[in-house]
Phi, psi and omega in degrees: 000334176244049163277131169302164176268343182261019156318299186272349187227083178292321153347320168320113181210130164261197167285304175265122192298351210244327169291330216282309178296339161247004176306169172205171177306288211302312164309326170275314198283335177271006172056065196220357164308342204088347180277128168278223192287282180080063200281325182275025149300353180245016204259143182038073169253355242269307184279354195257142130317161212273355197278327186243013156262340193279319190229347177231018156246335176302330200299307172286346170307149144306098152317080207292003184221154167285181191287132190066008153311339194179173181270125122265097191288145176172138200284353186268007149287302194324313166314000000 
């Protein structure tokens, strides 16, 4: 659970170079990266993979909190 996610994704990238390099499962699963909901990211998702919303789209989202600073719910680490 505190392994970085690109040990295993190297692909894995957020918006903050410092989240992208220390996230960890426990970080994704406590909802403690800094991304809030960002919901309309899921709107006409229909043509997309879960691949390419989960991992090659996060990257441009905005964190509105730093990174580990706080709780925030939101479904796209769960992808």
């Amino acid at each position: 659970l505190d392994t970085p996610i690109r040990t295993y994704m190297p692909e894995f990238e957020l918006f903050d170079p410092v989240a992208t390099m220390q996230a960890t499962t426990r970080d994704l699963l406590c909802h403690r990266t800094g991304l809030p909901r960002h919901e309309f990211m899921w709107v006409h998702w229909d043509d997309l993979s879960r691949e390419d919303l989960a991992v090659y789209r996060i990257r441009h989202l905005k964190n509105n909190i730093p990174f580990r600073s706080g709780f925030q719910y939101q479904n796209h680490m769960y992808g």
